[in-house]
C-alpha positions in Angstrom: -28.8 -53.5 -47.6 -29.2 -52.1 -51.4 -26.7 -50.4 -53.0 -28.5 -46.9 -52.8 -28.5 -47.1 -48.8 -24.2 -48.2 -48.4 -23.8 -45.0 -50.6 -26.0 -43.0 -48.8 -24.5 -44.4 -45.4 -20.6 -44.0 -47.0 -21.0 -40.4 -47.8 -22.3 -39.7 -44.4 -19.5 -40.7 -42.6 -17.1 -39.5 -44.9 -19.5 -36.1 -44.3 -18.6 -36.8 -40.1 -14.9 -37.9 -40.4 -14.2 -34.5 -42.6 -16.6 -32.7 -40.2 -14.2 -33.7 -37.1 -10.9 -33.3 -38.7 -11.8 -29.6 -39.5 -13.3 -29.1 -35.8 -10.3 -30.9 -34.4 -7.0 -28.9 -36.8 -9.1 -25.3 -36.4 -7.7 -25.2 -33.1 -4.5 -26.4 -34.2 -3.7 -23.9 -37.0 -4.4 -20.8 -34.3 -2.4 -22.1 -32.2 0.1 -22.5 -34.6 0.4 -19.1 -35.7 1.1 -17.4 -32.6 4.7 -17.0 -30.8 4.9 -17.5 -27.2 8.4 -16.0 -26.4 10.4 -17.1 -23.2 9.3 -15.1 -20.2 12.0 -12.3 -20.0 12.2 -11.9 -23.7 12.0 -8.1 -23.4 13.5 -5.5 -21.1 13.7 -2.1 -19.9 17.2 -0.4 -18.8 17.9 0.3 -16.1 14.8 -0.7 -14.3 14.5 2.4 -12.0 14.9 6.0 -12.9 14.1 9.1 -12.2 10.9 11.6 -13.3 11.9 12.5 -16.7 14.5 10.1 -17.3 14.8 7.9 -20.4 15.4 3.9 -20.7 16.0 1.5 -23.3 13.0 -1.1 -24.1 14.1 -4.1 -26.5 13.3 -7.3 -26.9 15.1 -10.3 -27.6 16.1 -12.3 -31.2 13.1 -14.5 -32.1 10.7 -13.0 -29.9 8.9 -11.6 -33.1 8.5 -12.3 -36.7 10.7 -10.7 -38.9 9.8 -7.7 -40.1 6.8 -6.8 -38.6 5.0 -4.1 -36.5 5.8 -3.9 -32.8 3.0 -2.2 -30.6 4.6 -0.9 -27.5 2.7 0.3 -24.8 3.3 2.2 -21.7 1.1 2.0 -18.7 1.0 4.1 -15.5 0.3 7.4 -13.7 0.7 10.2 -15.9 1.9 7.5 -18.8 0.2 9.1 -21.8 2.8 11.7 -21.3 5.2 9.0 -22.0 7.3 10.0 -25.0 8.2 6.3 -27.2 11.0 7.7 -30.1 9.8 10.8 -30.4 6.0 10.6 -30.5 3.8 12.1 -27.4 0.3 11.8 -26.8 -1.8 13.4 -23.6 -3.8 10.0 -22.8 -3.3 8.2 -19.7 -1.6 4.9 -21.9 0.6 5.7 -24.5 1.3 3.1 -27.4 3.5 3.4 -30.9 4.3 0.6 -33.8 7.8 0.0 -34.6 9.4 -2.8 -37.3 11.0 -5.5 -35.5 13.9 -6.5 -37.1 15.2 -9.8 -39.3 16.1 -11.8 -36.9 12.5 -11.0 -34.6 14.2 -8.7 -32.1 13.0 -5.3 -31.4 16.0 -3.3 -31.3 16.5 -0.5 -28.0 13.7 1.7 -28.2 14.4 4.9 -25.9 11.2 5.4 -23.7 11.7 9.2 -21.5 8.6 9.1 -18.7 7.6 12.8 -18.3 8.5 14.8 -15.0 5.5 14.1 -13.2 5.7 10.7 -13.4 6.2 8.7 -10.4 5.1 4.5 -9.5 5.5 1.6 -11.1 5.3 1.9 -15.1 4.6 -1.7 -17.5 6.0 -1.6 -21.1 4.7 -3.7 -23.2 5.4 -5.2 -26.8 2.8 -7.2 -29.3 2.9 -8.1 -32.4 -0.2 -10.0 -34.8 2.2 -13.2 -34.5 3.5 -13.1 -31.1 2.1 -12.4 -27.3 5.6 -10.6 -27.4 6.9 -9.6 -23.9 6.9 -6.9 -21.0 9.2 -5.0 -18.7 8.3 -2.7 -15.5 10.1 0.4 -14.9 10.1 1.8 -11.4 10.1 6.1 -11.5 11.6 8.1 -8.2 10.3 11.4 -7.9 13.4 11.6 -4.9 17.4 11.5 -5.3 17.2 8.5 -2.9 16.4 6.0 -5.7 13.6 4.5 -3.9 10.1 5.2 -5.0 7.7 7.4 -2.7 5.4 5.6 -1.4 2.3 6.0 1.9 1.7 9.3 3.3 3.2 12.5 3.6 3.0 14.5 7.2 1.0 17.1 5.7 -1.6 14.8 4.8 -1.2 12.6 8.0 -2.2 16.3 10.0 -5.1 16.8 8.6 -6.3 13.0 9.7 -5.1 13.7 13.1 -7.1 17.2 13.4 -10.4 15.1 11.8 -9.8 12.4 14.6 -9.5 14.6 17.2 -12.5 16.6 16.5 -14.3 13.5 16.4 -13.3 12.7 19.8 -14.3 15.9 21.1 -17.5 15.9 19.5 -18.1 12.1 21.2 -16.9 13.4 24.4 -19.2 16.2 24.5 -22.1 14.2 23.6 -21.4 11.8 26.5 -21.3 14.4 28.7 -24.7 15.6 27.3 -26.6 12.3 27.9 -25.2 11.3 31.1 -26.4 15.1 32.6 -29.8 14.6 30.8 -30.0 10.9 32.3 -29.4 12.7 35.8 -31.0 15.5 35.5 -34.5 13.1 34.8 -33.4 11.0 38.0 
């Protein structure tokens, strides 16, 4: 092998073995650069409340990176009208930015669901380092504390008058054949 051909062949595997090493630390270095918090890391309190009542969101130390902007997000029926701090916006998700602090903790964020809310509501924090974390908030629309949930007798009637009618309308046009089927025998 001439001289001209091992330099050729040495530079194209030092060509492959860089080549690999990028393809194979890429990966790496993403991975690297987000924070997966502990499941739990954030919370809502309490967890249930009433239409128009306010909880506290935050998130636990070393769930973000210092000094950076939060997203919070919260998601549900009526949840544009939603009020995070003090900013209100008439979309069906609302979301806001705050700093997180030193340490990577989001400090208690007041989150007031507006009077029409009702159902299960998810609150949720990102940041561009970390997957961050999420609570659920359950809203009552009743002083019972549990959430309203199936059908109300009013609309349960209504069924009940559709079925019957349907049953009458079936009945009367069994009663139509079978006289027909006689009336031809």
């Amino acid at each position: 092998m001439t001289t001209l051909a091992r330099t050729r062949l040495a530079r194209a595997a030092a060509g492959a073995a860089l080549a690999g090493a990028f393809t194979l630390a890429g990966p790496a270095v993403a991975q690297a650069s987000t924070i997966y918090p502990p499941a739990g890391s954030c919370t809502a309190t309490p967890t249930t409340t009433s239409a128009g009542g306010t909880v506290q969101f935050e998130c636990a130390e070393g769930t973000f990176s210092g000094d950076e902007e939060v997203t919070i997000t919260v998601t549900g029926e009526n949840g544009g009208s939603a009020t995070i701090g003090m900013v209100r916006t008439a979309i069906s998700t609302v979301s806001d930015t705050a700093p997180s602090e030193a340490d990577g903790s989001l400090a208690a964020l007041p989150i007031t669901f507006p009077t029409d809310a009702s159902g299960t509501y998810n609150i949720a924090a990102v940041s561009p380092t970390s997957a961050g974390g999420t609570a659920t908030v359950t809203v009552t629309t009743d002083s019972s504390g549990l959430p309203v949930t199936g059908l109300d007798s009013g609309t349960m009637m209504g069924l009940w008058i559709g079925g019957g009618a349907l049953l009458l309308a079936g009945g009367a046009l069994a009663i139509t054949a079978v006289a027909r089927r006689r009336a031809r025998d």
